[in-house]
C-alpha positions, 0 to 999 in steps of 0.5 A: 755493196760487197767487194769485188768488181763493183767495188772496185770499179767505184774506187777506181772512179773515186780516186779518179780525181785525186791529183795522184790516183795511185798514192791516193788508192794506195793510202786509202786502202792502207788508212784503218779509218777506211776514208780518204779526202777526194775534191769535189768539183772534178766528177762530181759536187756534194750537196750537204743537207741535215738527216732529218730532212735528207733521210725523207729526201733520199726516200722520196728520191727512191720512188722518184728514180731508179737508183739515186746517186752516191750519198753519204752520211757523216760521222754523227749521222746529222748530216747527208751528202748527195753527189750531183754534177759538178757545177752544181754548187756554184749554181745551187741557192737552197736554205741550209743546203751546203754545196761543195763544188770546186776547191772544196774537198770530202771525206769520202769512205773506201766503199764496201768497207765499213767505217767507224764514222762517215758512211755510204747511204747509196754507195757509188757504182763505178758507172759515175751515176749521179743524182739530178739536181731538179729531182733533188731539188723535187724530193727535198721539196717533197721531203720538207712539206711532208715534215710540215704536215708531220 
């Protein structure tokens, strides 16, 4: 995603859950590092899955759906971040999936902009789209048998 509407539309739903939007935005287009901490649990919640099994994931999820939700990548590539409705994490039991829901907090990266470290896979659109938990939970599913037959 360039700059412009679609960019802005996403930072303004990003920093929609920051306790003070306005010095939230305002910081983070100001941070050189290009990255704010957002609480998850609000809009959304996170749920973190190592890359080698994310990357086949985040595949499969594009075959499955339209467009997935945002998802990140963290800062050494060994992780993955998939944005899901908020509730999620209290309710989630997966082997080494980590969920962050209320009272956690993400470093989330300003979109459109490139970042030295923690960066957009699937960048936000602005419309709030997130993924489906059952379909993650399907493409992870998928990923993981397709990993045991590699």
């Amino acid at each position: 995603m360039g700059s412009g509407a679609g960019a802005k539309s996403a930072v303004d739903w990003l920093v929609s859950v920051a306790p003070d939007p306005g010095g939230c935005r305002w910081e983070w287009e100001r941070n050189p590092l290009g990255v704010t901490l957002l609480p998850a649990g609000k809009a959304w919640d996170v749920l973190i899955v190592g890359a080698r099994l994310g990357h086949p994931a985040l595949q499969v999820l594009h075959r499955m759906a339209d467009r997935p939700g945002p998802v990140l990548a963290d800062f050494t590539d060994a992780r993955m971040g998939f944005f899901v409705p908020p509730g999620t994490a209290s309710r989630w039991l997966g082997t080494g999936v980590r969920a962050a829901g209320d009272g956690t907090w993400i470093v989330v990266p300003y979109p459109g902009r490139p970042t030295a470290g923690v960066r957009w896979l699937v960048p936000p659109d602005g419309s709030g789209r997130l993924t489906d938990p059952v379909t993650l939970e399907l493409a992870l599913h998928e990923a993981a048998a397709e990993l045991a037959d590699g």
